[in-house]
C-alpha positions in Angstrom: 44.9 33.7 31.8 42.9 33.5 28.7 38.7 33.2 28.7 37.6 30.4 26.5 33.9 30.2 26.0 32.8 26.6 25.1 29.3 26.1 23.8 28.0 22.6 24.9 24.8 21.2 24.1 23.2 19.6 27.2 21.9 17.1 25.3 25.3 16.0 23.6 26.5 16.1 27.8 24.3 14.3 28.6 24.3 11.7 26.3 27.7 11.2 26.8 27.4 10.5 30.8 27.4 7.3 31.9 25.2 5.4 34.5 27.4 6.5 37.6 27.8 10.2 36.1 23.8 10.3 35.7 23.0 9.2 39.5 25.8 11.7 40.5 24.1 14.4 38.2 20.9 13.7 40.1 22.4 14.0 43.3 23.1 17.2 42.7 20.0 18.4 41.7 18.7 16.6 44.6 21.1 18.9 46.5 20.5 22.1 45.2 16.2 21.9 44.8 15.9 20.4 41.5 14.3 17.6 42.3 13.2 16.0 45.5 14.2 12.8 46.8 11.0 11.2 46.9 10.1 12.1 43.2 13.2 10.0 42.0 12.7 6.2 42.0 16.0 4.9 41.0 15.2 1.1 41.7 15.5 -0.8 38.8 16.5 -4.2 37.3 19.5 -3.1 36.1 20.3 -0.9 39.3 23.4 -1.8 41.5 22.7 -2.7 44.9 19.3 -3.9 44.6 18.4 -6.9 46.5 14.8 -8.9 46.6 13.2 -11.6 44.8 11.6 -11.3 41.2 8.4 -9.8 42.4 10.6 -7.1 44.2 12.1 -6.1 40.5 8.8 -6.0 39.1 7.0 -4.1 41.7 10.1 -1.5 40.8 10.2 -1.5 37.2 6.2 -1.3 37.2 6.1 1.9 39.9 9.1 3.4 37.5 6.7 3.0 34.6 3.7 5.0 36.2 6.1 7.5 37.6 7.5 8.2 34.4 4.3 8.4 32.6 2.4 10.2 35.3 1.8 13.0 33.0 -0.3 10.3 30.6 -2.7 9.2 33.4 -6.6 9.9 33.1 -7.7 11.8 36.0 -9.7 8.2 36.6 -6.5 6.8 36.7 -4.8 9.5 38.7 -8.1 9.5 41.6 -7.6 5.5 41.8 -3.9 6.0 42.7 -4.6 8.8 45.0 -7.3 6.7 47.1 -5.2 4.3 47.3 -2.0 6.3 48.4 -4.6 7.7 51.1 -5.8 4.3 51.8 -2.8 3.2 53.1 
């Protein structure tokens, strides 16, 4: 049987995977220690199977913005979101 080496750009993969493919992929890494469950937030407006009213959608899309730019936060910022994780 012959060897064929394929280079593929992960980026070009990746950009070529759709919505189902991309929650699959994460599963994966989910599986094998890439990521932990709790760090992914997959609720979204555009996310199958999600139920609630409007402020449910919101409160998603706005705790997928800070989790996405968590990296940007101030440590102000950070320290107020830490109290109040604590808090509760």
């Amino acid at each position: 049987m012959p060897y064929i080496d394929i280079d593929i750009d992960i980026d070009d993969f990746y950009d070529e995977l759709n919505r189902y493919e991309k929650e699959e992929l994460i599963g994966l890494l989910e599986q094998d220690g890439y990521l932990e469950k709790k760090q992914v937030f997959r609720a979204s407006e555009e996310a199958d199977g999600i139920e609630g009213n409007p402020m449910d959608h919101e409160w998603a899309e706005m705790m997928n913005k800070i989790n996405e730019s968590r990296y940007q936060l101030t440590p102000e910022q950070e320290t107020i979101l830490i109290n109040l994780a604590k808090s509760l």
